[in-house]
PAVEXSE-140412 format. One line per 3 residues: their letters; for each residue z, y, x of N, C-alpha, C, O, CB. Coordinates in steps of 0.05 Angstrom, whole numbers, plus 5000, padded with zeros to 4 digits. Each point is the difference from the previous one (the first is absolute). Glycine has a CB too. Layout:
<nodes>
A	Z Y X Z Y X Z Y X Z Y X Z Y X; ...
</nodes>
This chain:
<nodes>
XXX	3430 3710 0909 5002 4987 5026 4987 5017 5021 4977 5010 4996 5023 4944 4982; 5017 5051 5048 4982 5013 5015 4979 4999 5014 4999 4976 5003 5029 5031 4992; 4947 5005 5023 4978 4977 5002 5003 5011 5021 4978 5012 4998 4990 4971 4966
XXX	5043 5029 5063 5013 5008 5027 4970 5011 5013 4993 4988 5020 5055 4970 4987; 4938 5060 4985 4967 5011 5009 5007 5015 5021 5018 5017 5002 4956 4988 4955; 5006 4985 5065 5003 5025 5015 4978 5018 4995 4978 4990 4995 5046 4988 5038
XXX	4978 5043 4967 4985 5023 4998 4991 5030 5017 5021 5010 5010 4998 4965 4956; 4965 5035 5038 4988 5026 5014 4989 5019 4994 4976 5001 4996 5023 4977 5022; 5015 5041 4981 4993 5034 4984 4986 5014 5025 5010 4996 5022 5040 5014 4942
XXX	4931 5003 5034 4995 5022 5018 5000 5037 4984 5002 5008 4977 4964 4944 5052; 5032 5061 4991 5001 5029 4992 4989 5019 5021 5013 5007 5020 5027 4982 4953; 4936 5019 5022 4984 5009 5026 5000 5034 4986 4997 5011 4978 4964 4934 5042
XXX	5043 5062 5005 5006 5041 5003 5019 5002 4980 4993 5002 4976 4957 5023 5036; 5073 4976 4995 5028 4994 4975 5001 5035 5000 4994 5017 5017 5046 4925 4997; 4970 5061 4961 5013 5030 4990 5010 5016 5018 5010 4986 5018 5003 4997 4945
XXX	4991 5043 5043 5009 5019 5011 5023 5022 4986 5014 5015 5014 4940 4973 5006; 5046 5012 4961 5019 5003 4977 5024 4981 4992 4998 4977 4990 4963 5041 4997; 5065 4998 5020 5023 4982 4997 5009 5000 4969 5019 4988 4990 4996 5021 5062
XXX	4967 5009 4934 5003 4995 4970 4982 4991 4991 5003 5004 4976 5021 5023 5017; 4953 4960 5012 4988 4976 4999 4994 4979 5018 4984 5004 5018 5006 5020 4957; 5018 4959 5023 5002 4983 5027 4984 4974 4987 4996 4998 4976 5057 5020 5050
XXX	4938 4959 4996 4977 4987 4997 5021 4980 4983 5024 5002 5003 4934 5009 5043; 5029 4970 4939 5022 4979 4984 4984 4974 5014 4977 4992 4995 5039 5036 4947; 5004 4960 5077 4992 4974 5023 5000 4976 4974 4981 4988 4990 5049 5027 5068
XXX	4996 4984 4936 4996 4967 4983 5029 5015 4982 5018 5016 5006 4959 4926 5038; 5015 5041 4930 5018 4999 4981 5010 4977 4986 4985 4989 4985 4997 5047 5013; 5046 4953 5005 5006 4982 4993 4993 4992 4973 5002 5016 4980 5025 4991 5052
XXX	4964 4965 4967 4990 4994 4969 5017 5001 4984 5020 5010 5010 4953 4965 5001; 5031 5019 4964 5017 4994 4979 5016 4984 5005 4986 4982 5009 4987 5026 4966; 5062 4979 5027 5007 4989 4992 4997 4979 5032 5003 4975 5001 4990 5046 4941
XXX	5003 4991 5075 5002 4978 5027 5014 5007 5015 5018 5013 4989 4946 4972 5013; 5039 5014 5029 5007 5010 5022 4980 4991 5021 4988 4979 5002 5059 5024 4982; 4954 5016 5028 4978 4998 5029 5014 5005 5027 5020 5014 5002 4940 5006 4969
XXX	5030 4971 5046 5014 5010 5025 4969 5003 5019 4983 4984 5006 5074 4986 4988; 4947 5059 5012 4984 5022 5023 5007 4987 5031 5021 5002 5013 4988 5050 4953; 4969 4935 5039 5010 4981 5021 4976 5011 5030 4996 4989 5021 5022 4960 4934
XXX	4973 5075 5033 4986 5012 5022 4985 5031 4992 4993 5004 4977 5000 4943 5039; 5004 5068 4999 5000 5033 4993 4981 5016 5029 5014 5006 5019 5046 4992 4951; 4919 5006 5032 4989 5002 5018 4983 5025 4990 4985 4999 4981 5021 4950 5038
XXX	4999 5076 4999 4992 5024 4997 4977 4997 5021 4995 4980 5012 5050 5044 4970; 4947 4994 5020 4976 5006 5019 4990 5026 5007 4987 5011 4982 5003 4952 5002; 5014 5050 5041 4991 5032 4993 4974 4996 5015 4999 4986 5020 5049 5047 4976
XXX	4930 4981 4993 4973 4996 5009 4989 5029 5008 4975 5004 5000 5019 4953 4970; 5026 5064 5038 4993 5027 5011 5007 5000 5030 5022 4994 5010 4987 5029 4943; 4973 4985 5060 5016 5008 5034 5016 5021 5000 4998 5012 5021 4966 4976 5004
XXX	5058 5025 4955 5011 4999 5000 5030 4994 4988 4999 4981 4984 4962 5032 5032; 5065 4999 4987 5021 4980 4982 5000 5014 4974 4993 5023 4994 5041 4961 5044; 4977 4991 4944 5014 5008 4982 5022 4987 4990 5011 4982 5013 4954 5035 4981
XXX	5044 4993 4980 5030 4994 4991 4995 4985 4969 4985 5009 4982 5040 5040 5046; 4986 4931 4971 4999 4983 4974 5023 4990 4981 5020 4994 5013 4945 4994 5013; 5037 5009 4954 5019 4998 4986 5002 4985 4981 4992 5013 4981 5010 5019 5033
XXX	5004 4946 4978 5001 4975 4989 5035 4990 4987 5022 5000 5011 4932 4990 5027; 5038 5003 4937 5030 5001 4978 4995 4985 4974 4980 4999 4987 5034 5050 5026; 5005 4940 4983 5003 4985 4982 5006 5012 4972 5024 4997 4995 4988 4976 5041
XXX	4973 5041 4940 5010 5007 4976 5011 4984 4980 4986 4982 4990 4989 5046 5021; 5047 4977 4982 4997 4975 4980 5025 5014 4976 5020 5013 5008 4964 4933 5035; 5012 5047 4932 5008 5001 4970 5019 4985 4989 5008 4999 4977 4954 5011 5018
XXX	5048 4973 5029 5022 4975 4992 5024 5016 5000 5007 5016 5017 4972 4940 5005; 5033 5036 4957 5027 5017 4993 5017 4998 5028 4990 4986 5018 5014 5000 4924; 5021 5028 5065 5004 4999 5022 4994 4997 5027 5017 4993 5016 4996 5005 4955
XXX	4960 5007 5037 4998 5003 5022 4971 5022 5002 4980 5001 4985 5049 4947 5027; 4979 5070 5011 4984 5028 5005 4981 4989 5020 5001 4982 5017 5037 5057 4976; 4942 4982 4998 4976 4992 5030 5007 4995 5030 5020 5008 5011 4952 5022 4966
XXX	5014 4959 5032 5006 5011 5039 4988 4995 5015 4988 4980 4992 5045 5017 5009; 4957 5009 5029 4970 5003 5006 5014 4979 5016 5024 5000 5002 4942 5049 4992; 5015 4930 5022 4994 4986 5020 4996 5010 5031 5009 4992 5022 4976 4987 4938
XXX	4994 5045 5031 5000 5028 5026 5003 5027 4988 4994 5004 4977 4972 4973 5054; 5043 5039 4983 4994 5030 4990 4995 5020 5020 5019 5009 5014 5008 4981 4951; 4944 5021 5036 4993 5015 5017 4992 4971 5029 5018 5000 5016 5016 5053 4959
XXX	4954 4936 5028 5006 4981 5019 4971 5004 5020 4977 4997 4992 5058 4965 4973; 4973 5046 5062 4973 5016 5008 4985 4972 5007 5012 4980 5009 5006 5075 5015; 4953 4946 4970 4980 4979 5016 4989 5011 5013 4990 5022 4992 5002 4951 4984
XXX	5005 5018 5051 4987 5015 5024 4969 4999 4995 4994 4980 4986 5046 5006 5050; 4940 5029 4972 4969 4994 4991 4986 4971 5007 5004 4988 5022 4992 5063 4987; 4993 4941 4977 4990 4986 5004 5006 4976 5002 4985 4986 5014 5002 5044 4995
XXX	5043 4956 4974 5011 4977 5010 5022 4994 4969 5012 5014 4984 4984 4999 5082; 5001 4960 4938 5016 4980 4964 5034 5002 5013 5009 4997 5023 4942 4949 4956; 5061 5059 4997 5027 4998 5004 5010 4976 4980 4987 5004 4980 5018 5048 5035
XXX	5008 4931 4982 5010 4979 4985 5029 5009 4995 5017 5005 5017 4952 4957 5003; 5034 5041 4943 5026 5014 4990 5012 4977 4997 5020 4994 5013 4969 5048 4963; 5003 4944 5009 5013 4972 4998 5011 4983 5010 4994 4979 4989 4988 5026 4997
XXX	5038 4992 5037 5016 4985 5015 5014 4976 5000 5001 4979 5013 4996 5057 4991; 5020 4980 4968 5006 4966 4983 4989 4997 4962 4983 5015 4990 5073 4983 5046; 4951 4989 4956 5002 5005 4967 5006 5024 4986 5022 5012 5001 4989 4949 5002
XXX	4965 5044 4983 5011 5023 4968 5005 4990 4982 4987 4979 5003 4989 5051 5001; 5035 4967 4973 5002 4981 4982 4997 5022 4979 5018 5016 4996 5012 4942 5026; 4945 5042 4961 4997 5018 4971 4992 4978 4985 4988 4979 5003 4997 5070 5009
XXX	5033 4972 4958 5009 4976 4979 4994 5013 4969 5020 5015 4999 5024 4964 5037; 4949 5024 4950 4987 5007 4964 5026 4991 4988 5016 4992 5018 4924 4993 4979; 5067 5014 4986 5030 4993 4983 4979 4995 4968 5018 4996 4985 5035 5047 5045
XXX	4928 4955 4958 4988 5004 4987 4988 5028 4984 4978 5000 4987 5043 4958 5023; 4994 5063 4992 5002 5019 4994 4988 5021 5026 4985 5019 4998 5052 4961 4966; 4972 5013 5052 4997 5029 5029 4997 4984 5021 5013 4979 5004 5021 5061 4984
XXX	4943 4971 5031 5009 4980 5022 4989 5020 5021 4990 5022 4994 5008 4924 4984; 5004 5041 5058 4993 5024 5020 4978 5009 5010 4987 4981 5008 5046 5008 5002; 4959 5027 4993 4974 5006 5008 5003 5003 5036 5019 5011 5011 4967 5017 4934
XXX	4994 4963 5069 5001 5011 5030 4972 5022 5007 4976 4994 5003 5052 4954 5014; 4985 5079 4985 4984 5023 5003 4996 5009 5025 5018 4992 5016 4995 5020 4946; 4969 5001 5047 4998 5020 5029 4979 5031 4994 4987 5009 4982 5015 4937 5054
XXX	5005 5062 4989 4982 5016 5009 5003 5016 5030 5017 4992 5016 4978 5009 4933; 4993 5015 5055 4996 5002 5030 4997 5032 4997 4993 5011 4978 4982 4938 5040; 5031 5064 5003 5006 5029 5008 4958 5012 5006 4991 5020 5010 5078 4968 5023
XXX	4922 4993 4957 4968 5007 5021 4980 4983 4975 5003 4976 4995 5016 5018 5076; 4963 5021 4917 4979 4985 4983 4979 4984 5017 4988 5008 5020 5018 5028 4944; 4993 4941 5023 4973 4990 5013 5013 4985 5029 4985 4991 5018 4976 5055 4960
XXX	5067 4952 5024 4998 4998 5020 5013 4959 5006 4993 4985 5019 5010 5084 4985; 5014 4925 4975 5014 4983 5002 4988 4971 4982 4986 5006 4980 5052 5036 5030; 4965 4936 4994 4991 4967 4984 5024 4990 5003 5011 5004 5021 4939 4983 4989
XXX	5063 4998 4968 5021 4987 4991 4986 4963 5000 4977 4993 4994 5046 5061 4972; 4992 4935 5039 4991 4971 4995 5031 4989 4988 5020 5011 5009 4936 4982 5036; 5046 4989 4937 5027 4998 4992 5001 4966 4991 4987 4995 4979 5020 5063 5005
XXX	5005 4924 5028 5003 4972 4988 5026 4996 4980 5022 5011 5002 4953 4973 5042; 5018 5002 4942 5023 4990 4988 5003 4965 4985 4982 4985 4991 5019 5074 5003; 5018 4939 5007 5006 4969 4990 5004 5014 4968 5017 5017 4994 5013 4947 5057
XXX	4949 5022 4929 5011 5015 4981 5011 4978 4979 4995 4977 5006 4973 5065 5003; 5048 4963 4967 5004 4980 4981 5022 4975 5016 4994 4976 4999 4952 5036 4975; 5075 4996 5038 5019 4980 5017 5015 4986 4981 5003 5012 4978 5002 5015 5061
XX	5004 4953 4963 5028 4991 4992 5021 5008 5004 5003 5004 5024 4980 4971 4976; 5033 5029 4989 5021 5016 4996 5028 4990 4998 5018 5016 4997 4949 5007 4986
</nodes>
């Protein structure tokens, strides 16, 4: 039965490496969640560029980012999340939501989600 949680990930000075990128939230086993808010933050006076994507292992369907390259001006929160993400586990594989940023030290991720929905 699903128990509909809401929930809040943070990720403070996210990765700078687009072959390692920070891991925001990972869908549990066997549920679905919906990413119902995505709030970057650049905390340098000056800009940078961020990059945020969905990985995921579920047979037929390939990753794909939410932003790519997406400049934040210094000093100010951008909200990715506009409407619903909907990540989902199959029991076997499920999606991961990753980032990272063009600048170390420079970027905080805040990420909500409704997790465990009915379906």
């Amino acid at each position: 039965m699903a128990t509909n949680t809401f929930k809040r990930f943070t990720a403070g000075d996210i990765s700078n490496d687009p072959a390692s990128p920070d891991t925001l939230y990972t869908c549990a086993t066997n549920v679905t969640s919906i990413v119902i808010g995505c709030l970057v933050c650049n905390k340098l006076s000056s800009q940078v560029t961020v990059s945020v994507y969905i990985e995921t292992a579920i047979s037929n369907n390939d990753n794909a980012f939410l932003v790519k390259d997406l400049v934040i001006p210094a000093n100010t929160s951008t909200e990715l999340v506009l409407g619903k993400v909907i990540m989902t586990h199959n029991n076997v594989n499920g999606d991961v939501l990753k980032a990272y940023s063009n600048t170390a030290n420079a970027v905080d991720v805040i990420v909500s989600v409704l997790e465990d929905v009915n379906t």
